[in-house]
N, C-alpha and C positions, 0 to 999 in steps of 0.2 A: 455613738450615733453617726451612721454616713451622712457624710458632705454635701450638703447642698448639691443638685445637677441641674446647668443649665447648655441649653443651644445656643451654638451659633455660628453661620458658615463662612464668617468671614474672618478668624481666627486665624493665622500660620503657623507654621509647624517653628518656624524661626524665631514668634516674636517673644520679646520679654517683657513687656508690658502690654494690655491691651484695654480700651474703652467701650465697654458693655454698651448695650444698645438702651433707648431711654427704658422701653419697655422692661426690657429684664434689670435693669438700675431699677425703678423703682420696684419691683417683686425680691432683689435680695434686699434695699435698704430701708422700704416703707414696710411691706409686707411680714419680710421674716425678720427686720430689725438687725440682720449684721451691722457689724463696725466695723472700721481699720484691722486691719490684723485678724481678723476672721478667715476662715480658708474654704472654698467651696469648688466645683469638678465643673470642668466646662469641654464637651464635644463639638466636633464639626460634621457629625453623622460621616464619616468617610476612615471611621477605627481612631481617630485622634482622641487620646484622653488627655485633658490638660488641667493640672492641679494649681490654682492659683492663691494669691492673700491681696484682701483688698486692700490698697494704701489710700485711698482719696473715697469715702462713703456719701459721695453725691447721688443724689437724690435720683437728675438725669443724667450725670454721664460718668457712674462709677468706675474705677480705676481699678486695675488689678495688676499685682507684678507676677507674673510665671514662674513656679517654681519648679514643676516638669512637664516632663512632655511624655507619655506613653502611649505605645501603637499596639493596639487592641487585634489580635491575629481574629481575620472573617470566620465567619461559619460556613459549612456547604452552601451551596451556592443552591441556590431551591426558587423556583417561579412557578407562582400560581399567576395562569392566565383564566381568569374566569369573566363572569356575565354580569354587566350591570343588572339589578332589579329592580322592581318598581318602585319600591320602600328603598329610601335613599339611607334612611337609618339602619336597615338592614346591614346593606355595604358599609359604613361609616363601623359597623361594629364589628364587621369581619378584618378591615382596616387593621382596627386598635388588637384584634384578638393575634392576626396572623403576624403585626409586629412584633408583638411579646414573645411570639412563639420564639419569632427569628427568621423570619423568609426575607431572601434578596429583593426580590422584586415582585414587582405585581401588575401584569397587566388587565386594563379592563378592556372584556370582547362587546361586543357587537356583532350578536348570531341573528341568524334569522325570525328565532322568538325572543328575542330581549328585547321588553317595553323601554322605550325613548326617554329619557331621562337627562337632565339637566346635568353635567357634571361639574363640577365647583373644584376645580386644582387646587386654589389655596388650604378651601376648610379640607378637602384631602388630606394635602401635606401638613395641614397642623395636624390633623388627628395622629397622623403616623409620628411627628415631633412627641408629641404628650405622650406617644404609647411608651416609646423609645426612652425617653426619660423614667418614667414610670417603671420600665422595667429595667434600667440600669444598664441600656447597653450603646455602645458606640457606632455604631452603622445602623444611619438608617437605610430601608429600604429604596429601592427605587421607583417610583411611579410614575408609570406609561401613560402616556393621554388613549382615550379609548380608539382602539380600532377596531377596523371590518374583521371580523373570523376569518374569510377568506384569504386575505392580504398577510394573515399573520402567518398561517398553515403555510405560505409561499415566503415569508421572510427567514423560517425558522428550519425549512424543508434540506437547503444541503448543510448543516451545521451537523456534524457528526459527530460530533463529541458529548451533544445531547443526548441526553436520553428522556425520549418524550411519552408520555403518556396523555391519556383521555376517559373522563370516570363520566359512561352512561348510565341510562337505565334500561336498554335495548339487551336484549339476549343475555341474563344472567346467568346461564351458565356456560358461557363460554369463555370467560372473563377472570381474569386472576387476583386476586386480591393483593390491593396493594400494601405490600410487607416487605422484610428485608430482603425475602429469597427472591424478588427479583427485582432489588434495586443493588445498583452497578455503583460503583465509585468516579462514576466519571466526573469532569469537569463542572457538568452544570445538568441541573432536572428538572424537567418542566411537564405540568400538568392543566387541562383545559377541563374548565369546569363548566359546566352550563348552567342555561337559564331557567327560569319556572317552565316547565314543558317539556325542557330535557333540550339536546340539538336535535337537530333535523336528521332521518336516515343517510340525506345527503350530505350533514357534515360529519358524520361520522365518517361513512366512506372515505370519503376525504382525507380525513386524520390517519384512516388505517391505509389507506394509499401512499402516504407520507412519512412514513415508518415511526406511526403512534401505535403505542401500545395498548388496548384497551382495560383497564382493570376497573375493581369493585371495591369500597370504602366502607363496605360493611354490609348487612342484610337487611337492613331497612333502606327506604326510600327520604333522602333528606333534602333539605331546603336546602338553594345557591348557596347561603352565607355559612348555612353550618358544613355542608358538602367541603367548602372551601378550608375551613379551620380543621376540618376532621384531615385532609390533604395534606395544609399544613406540618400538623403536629406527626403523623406518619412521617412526611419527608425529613422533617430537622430532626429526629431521632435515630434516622438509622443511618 
């Protein structure tokens, strides 16, 4: 049976002992009933896998001695910058799917049709924690606070090592489908995905002014959230 997984970022890569936080003390010693001498995996979302045994089964402030330490090698480097939606649960689910897949980061835009929406950093970065655990892996992603579409088109504009793309629904056949044969091995890839309505002609433009690439996700027409996971799982596979 695998090991227990927990979070937590305040972990060293040096230490040899370390005191779980009350929260996760009481989830290994109320909840799943470990003891002393039980062993369970603890990350710091940044590739640290750290295998510990617990010597002290306190209730809040469990105790664990280190017994290794290993560094979990990243995946491609893949950013989806896409569009808040109205449906907050929507995003919260593209969140939890695009972690599992394996994407670096993720930013959220603010286009010109993206409905106004509240955005909540923490219940964010738990969802992505849960995902992350859930799917067994050591890095979590990054999470940008939202910005203007414009602002980001100009932050990401001389980075040439990107390779940028933008998946409309404007002129389908001029448009390549996003596949291996034309994704490049660079450093890092990044895709903008829009909002219910699609972007504006003017941010397209824009993108393709900026040396975005325009491709297609498929031949149907899909929702922000699914648009996004279907991007995802395209980029972290090939």
């Amino acid at each position: 049976m695998p090991l227990p997984f927990f979070y937590t970022d305040e972990i060293k890569t040096t230490a040899t002992q370390f005191v779980l936080n009350e929260e996760t003390s009481k989830h290994v010693v109320q909840v799943l009933r470990m003891q002393n001498v039980e062993q369970l995996l603890l990350t710091d979302g940044k590739g640290n896998l750290f295998k510990a045994e617990i010597i002290d089964d306190s209730r809040k402030k469990c105790i664990v001695n280190v017994l290794s330490v290993t560094q979990v090698p990243p995946t491609k480097k893949n950013t989806i910058a896409i569009s808040l939606v109205k449906n907050s649960t929507r995003f919260e689910w593209f969140l939890e799917k695009a972690t599992e897949i394996g994407v670096n980061k993720i930013v959220p835009l603010l286009c010109s049709r993206t409905e106004k929406q509240h955005f909540r950093s923490d219940r964010m970065k738990s969802i992505l924690i849960s995902a992350m655990l859930q799917s067994q892996q050591s890095w979590l992603p990054v999470l940008h606070e939202p910005v203007k579409y414009n602002e980001y088109i100009k932050h990401v504009k001389e980075d040439i090592a990107l390779q940028k793309f933008i998946a409309h629904c404007e002129e389908k056949n001029s448009k390549k489908q996003l596949a291996n044969s034309i994704l490049t091995n660079s450093a890092e890839r990044l895709i903008l995905i829009g909002p219910e309505g699609d972007f504006t002609k003017e941010e397209i433009t824009d993108a393709l002014q900026n040396n975005f690439l325009a491709v297609a996700l498929g031949d149907t027409r899909l929702r922000t959230e699914t648009a996004g996971v279907v991007a995802a799982t395209l980029l972290c596979n090939y």
